[in-house]
KOLTORFI-290460 format. One record per residue (C-alpha): residue number from 1; residue in one letter; x, y, z. Coordinates in steps of 0.2 Angstrom, whole numbers, plus 2048, in hexadecimal, padded with zeros to 3 digits. Layout:
% KOLTORFI-290460
n, res, x, y, z
NUM, A, X, Y, Z
...
***
This chain:
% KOLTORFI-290460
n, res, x, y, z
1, X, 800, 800, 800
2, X, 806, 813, 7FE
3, X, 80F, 81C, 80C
4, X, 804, 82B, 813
5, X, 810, 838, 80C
6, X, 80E, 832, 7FD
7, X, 7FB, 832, 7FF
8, X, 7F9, 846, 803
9, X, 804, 848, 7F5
10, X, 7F9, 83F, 7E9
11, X, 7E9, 847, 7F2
12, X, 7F0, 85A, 7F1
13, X, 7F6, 856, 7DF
14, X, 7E3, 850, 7DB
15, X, 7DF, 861, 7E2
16, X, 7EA, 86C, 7DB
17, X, 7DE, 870, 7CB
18, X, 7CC, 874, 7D4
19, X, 7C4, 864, 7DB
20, X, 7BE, 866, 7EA
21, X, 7BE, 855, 7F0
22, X, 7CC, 845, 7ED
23, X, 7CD, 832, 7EF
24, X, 7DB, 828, 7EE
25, X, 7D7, 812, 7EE
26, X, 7E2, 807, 7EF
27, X, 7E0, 7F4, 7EE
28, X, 7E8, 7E5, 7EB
29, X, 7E0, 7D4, 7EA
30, X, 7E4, 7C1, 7E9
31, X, 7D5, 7B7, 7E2
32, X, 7D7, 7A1, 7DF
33, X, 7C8, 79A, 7D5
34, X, 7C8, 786, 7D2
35, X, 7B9, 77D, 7C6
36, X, 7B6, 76C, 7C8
37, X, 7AB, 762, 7BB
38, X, 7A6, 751, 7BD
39, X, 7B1, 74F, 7CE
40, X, 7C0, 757, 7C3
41, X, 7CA, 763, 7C3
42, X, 7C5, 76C, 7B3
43, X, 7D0, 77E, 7B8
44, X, 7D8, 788, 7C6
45, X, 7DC, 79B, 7C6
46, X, 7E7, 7A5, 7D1
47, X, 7EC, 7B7, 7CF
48, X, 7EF, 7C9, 7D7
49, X, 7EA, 7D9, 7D0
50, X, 7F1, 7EA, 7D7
51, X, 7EB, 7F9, 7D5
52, X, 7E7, 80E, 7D9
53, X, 7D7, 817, 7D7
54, X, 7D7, 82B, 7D7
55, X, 7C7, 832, 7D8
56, X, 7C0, 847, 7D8
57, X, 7B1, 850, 7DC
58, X, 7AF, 862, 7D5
59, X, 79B, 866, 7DE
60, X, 793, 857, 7D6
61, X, 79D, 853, 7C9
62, X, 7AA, 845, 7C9
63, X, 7B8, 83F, 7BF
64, X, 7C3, 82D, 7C2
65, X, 7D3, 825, 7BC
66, X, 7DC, 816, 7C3
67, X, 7EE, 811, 7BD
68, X, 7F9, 800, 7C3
69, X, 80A, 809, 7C4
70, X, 80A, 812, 7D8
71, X, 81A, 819, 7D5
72, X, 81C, 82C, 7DE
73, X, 81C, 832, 7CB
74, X, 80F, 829, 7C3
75, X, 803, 82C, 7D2
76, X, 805, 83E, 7D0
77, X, 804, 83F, 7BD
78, X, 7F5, 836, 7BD
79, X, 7EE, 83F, 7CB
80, X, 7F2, 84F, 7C0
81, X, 7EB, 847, 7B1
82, X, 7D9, 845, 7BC
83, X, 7DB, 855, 7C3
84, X, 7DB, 85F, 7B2
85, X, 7C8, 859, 7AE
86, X, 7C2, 864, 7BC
87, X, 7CB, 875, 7BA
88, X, 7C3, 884, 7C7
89, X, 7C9, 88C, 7D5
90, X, 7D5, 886, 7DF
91, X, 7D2, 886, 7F1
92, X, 7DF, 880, 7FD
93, X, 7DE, 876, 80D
94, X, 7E9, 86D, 81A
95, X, 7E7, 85B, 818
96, X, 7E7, 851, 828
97, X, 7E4, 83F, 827
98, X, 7DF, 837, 833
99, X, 7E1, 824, 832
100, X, 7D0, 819, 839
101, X, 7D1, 809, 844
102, X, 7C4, 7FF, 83E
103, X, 7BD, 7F4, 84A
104, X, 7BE, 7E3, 83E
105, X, 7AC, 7DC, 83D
106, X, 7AF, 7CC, 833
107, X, 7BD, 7C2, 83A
108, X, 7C7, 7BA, 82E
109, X, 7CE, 7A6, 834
110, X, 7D7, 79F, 823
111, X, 7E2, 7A8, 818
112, X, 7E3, 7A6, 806
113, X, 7F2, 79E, 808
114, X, 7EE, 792, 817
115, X, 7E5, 784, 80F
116, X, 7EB, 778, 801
117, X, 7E4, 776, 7F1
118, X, 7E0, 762, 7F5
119, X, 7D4, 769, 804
120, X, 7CB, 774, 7F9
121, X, 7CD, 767, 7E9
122, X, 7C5, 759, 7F7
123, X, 7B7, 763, 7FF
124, X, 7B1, 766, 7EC
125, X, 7B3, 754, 7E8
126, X, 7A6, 751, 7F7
127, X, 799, 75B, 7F0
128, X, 79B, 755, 7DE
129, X, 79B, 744, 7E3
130, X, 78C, 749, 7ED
131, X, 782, 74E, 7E0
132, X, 789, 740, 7D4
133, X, 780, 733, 7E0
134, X, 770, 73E, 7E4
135, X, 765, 735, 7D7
136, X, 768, 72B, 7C5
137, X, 762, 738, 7BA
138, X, 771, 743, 7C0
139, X, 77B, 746, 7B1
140, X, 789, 752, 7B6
141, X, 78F, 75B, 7C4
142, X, 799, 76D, 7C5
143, X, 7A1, 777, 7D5
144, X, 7AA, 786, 7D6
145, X, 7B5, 78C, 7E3
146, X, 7BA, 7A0, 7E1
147, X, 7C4, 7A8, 7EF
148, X, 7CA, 7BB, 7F0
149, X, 7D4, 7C5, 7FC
150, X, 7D3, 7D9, 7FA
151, X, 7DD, 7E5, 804
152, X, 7D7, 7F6, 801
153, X, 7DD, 807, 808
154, X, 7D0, 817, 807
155, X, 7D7, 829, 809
156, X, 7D0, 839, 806
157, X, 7D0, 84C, 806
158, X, 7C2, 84A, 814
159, X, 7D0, 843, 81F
160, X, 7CB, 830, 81D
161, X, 7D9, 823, 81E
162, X, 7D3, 811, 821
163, X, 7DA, 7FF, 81C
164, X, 7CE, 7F0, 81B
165, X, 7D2, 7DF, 815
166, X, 7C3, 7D4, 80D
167, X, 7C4, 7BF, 80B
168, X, 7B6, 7BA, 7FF
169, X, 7B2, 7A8, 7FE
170, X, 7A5, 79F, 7F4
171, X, 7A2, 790, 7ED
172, X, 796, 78E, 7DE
173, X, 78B, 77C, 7DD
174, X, 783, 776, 7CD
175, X, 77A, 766, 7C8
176, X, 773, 761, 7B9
177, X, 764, 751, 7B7
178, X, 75F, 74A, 7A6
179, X, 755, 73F, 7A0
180, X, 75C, 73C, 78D
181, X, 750, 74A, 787
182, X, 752, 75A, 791
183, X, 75C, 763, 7A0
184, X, 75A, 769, 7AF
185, X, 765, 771, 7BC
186, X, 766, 774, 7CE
187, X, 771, 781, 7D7
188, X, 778, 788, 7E6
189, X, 787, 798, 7E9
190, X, 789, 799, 7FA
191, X, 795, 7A6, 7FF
192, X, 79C, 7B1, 810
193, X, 7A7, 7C0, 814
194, X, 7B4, 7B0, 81B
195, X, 7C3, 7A8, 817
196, X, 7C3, 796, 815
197, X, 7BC, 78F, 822
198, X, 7A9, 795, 81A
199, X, 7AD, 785, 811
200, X, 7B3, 777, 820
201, X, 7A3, 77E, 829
202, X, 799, 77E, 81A
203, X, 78B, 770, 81A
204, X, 791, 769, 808
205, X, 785, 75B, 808
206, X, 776, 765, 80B
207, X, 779, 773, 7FB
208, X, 780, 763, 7F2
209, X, 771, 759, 7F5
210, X, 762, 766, 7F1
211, X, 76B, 76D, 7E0
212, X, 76A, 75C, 7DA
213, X, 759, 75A, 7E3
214, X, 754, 76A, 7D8
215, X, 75B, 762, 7CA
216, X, 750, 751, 7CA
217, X, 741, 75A, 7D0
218, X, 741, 766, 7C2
219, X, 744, 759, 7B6
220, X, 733, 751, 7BA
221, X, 72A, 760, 7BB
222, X, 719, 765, 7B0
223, X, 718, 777, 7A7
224, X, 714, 785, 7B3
225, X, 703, 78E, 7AE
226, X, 704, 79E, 7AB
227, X, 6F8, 7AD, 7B0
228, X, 6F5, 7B9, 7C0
229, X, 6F7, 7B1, 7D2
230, X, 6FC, 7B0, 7E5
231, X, 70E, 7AC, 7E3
232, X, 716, 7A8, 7F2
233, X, 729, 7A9, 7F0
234, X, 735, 7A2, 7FB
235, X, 742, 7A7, 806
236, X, 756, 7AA, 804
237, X, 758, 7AE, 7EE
238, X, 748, 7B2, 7EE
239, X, 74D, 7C4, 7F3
240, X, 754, 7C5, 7E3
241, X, 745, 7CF, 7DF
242, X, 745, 7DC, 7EA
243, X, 758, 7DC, 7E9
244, X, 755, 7E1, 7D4
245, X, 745, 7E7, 7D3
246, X, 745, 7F3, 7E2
247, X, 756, 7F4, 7EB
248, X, 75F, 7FE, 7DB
249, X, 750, 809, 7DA
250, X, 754, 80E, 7ED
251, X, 769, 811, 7E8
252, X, 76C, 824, 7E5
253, X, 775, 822, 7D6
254, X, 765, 821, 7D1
255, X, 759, 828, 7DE
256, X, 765, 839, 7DC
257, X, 764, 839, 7CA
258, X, 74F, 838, 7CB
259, X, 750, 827, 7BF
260, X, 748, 81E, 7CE
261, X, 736, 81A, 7D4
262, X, 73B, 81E, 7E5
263, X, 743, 830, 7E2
264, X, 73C, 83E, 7EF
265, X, 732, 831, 7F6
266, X, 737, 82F, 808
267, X, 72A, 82E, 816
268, X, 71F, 825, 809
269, X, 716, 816, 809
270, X, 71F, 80A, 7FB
271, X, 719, 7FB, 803
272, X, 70C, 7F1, 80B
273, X, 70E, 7F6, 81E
274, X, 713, 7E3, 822
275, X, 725, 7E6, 816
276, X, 736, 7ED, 81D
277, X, 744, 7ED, 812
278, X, 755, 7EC, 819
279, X, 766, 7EE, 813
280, X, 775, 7EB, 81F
281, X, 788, 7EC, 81C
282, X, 78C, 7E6, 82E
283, X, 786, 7D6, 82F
284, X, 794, 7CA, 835
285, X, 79E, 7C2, 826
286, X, 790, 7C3, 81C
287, X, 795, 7C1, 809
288, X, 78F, 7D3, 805
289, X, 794, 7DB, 816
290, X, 7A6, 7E8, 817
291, X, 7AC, 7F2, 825
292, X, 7AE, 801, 81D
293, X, 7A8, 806, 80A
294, X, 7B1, 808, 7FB
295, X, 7B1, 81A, 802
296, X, 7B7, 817, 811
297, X, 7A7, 819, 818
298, X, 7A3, 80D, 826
299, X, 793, 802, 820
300, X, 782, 802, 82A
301, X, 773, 7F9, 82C
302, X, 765, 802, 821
303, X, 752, 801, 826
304, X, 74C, 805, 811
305, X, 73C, 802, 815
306, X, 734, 802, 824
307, X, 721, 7FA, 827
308, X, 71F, 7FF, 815
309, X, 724, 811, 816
310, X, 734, 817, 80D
311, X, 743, 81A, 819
312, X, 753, 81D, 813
313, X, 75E, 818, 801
314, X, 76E, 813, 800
315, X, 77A, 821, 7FD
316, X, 78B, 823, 7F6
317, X, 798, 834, 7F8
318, X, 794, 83B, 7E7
319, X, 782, 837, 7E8
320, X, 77E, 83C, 7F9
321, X, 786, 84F, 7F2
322, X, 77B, 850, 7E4
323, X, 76B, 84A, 7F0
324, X, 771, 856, 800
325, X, 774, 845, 80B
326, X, 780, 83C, 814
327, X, 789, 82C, 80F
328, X, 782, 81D, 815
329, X, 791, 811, 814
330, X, 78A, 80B, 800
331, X, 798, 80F, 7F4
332, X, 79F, 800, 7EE
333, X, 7A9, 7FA, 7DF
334, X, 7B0, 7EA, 7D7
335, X, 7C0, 7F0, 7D8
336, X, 7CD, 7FE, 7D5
337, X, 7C8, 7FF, 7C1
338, X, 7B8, 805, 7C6
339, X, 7B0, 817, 7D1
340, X, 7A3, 812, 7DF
341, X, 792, 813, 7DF
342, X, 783, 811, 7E8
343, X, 782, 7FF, 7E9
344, X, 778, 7F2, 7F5
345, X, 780, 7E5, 802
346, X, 775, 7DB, 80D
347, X, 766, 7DD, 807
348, X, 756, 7D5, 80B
349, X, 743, 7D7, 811
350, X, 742, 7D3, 824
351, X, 738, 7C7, 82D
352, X, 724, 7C9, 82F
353, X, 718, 7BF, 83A
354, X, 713, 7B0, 830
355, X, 719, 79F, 82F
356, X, 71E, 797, 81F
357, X, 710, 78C, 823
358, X, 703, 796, 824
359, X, 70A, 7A1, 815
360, X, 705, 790, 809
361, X, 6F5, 78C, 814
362, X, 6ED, 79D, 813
363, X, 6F2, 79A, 7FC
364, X, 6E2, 792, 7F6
365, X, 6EC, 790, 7E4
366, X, 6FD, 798, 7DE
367, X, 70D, 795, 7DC
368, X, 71A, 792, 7E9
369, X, 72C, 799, 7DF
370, X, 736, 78E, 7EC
371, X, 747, 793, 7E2
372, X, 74A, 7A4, 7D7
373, X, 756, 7A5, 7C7
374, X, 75B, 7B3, 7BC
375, X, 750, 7C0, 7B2
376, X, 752, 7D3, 7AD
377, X, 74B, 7E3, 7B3
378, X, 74A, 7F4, 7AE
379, X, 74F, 7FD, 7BD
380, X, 746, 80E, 7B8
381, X, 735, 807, 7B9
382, X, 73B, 7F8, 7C1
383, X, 730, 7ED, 7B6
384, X, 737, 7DB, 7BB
385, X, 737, 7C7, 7B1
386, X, 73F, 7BB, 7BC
387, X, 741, 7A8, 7B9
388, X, 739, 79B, 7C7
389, X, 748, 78F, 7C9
390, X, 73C, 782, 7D3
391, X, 72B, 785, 7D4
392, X, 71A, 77C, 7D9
393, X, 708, 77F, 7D8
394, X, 6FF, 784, 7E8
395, X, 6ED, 779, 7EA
396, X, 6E1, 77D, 7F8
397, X, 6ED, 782, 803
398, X, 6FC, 774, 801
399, X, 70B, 773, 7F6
400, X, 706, 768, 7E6
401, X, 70E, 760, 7D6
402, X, 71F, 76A, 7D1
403, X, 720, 777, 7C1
404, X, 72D, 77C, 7B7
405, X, 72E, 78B, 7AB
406, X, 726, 799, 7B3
407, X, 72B, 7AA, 7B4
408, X, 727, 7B9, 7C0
409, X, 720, 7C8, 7B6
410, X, 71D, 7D8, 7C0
411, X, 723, 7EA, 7C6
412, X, 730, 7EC, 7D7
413, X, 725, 7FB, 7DE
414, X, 715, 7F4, 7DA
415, X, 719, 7E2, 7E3
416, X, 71B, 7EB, 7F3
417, X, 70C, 7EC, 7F4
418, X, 706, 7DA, 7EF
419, X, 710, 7D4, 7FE
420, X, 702, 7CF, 80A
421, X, 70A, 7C2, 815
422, X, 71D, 7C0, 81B
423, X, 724, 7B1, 822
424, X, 731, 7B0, 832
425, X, 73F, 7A4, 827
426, X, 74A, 7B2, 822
427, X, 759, 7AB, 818
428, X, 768, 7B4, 80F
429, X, 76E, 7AD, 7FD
430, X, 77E, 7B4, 7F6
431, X, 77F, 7BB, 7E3
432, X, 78A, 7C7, 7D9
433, X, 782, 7D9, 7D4
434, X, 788, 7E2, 7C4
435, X, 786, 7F5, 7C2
436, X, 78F, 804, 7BE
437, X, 79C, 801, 7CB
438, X, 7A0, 7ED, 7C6
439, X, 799, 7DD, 7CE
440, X, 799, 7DC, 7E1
441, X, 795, 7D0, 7ED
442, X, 783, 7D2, 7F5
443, X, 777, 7C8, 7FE
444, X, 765, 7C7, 7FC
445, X, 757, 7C1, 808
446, X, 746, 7C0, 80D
447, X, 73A, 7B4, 817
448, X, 72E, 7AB, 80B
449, X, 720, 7B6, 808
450, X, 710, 7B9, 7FB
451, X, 70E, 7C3, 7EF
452, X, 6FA, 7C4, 7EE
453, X, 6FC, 7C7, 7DA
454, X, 708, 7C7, 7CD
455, X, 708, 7C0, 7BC
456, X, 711, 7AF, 7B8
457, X, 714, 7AC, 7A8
458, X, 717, 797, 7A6
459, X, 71D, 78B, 799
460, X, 708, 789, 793
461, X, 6F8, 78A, 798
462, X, 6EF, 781, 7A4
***
């Protein structure tokens, strides 16, 4: 990492042309990824990547470079180089860093380099031979095992000067059933904030078992029918919805800019009374939990919504100047290549005061989305279409005969509304999130809950 002379140099260099406001990031990261298909070792990756971010802020306008060379020359040249895109008045100020002890929330046990490649290489061969043995119409098995390790260093003209380190691990399950004629597929992507010991802990057998159980199930499964029901959609992944269709709309890169639903809409009721939205960077070695920000912000937990009225958004430093707010801990980026932005972390939809069970009872028909897959959305209107990975119909009260094909066909905002029951089973599921800052890591959640209408579009007819 750079020395803190070198730092204020940098930082009064950046300033030197009329910017009121400089950042300096620098990171370095190991990352390891193994692929195993079949119970074989089909590739494995290792790598570091090194680099420095310079960032400006003139009012609300921004500029950003990054470069690999941290040389004292090359620093400042490129900090010139930025600097000349926001030419004004110069105004000088005494920089005094002042350096940040983080209180480390996520307590890292293995290091990268503590754990030989035939541990990893066996625990994987336990979950494909897991799956292998799940059921005949098992045809092929694949597991991914990716592991990073991020040190980061955040200063600025505000004074901010903070160190974190980040240990990713996650391991990716897939299982595929056939039958001669067609395919289907089952999987799981667990993930934590944690070094390797995620995976000794990690029950292999249960993620091993149920993607392959996804797999068979699906495999002999009938055509969904398609039309306007109660969908009752369970908990973990399932919050894949809110995450896409509502959770960017409450990001002020968006809110700030009025290209949002949700713009000058706080104090208003978004959602039936019996929703709170959630999003929480503090949560113990959660996979999409940070100490401090790409900002050097420290992270928060976020009431978005409360009992259906809007609360807060997330908020990054640019952003928050353009809205008049503070920060709230929610700039993030993928790496140095990128500027932060407003982005999500833990996000999810908190527990309500029903029981799973009487969720399904209370459903006279429907469908119960037990497992959610991809699907686009427009994140102005937030107009959604997201696939059922496992799905079954719903009959007088009781979870019936399994579908396959269906989609989810609605709008984010108007959804918060059609919530009318919320289960007490809240569960986290881990997935990557791609915006304007790259793709970060990021949890989604909910209880299984009922959405008293939406369209589902399915493979026919019934």
């Amino acid at each position: 990492m750079l020395n803190e002379a070198l730092i204020k140099d940098v930082l009064d260099e950046a300033m030197s042309l009329g910017a009121d406001f400089a950042e300096i990031y620098v990171e370095q990261t190991e990352s390891q990824s193994i692929d195993m298909v079949g119970g074989k070792v089909d590739k494995a990756n290792r790598g570091q990547d090194y680099g420095v971010g310079i960032r400006l802020f003139q009012g609300t306008n921004s500029v950003y470079g990054y470069t690999n060379d941290s040389s004292r020359e090359n620093l400042l040249k490129t900090a010139r180089e930025i600097a000349s895109a926001l030419v004004g008045e110069v105004i000088r100020k005494p920089l005094n860093l002042v350096r940040q002890n983080i209180i480390n929330q996520h307590i890292i046990q293995t290091d990268l380099s503590e754990m030989p490649a035939s541990r990893r290489v066996e625990k994987m061969r336990q979950v494909s031979d897991t799956i292998k043995h799940y059921h005949e119409s098992i045809s092929q098995s694949a597991v991914a095992l990716s592991e990073k390790k991020q040190h980061v260093l955040i200063a600025n003209t505000e004074g901010t000067l903070v160190e974190d380190t980040r240990v990713y691990t996650r391991l990716f399950i897939r299982a595929v059933a056939s039958n001669g004629k067609e395919m289907q597929t089952g999987a799981h992507g667990p993930g934590a904030l944690q070094g390797f010991e995620f995976i000794e802990n990690l029950d292999l057998d249960f993620y091993a078992n149920d993607a392959a159980r996804q797999a068979v199930t699906m495999l002999n499964a009938g055509p969904c029918p398609s039309g306007k029901m109660p969908v009752v959609i369970d908990n973990g992944f399932g919050g894949v919805i809110f995450h896409e269709a509502c959770g960017h709309g409450l990001e002020a890169s968006s809110v700030a800019k009025g290209l949002s639903v949700f713009a000058n809409k706080l104090g208003e009721q978004v959602a039936n009374p019996i929703v709170t939205a959630i999003d929480d960077g503090t949560i113990p070695n959660a996979w999409g939990s940070l100490n401090v920000d790409d900002e050097g912000t420290p992270t928060q937990r976020k009431v978005l919504i409360e009992n259906g009225i809007l609360k807060s958004y997330m908020i990054d430093k640019l952003n928050g100047r353009r809205m008049k707010m503070a920060s709230t801990g929610s700039g993030r980026r993928q790496n140095y290549r990128f500027a932060p932005t407003s982005r999500m972390t833990n996000t999810f939809i908190a527990e309500g005061p029903n029981t799973s069970d009487e969720i399904i009872a209370n459903t006279e028909y429907g469908l119960y989305a037990k497992s959610m897959g991809g699907g686009s959305v427009n994140p102005g209107t937030g107009d959604f279409n997201f696939a059922v990975n496992e799905g079954y119909i719903i009959r007088n009260g009781k979870i019936a005969e399994p579908v396959r094909g269906a989609t989810l066909i609605g709008n984010g905002p108007a959804i918060l509304h059609q919530i009318d029951m919320v289960g007490e089973n809240l569960a986290r599921a881990q997935g990557m999130c791609g915006a304007a800052s790259g793709s970060i890591p990021t949890d989604v959640g909910q209880p299984a809950l009922r959405v008293k209408e939406i369209t589902v579009g399915g493979a026919k007819g019934e």
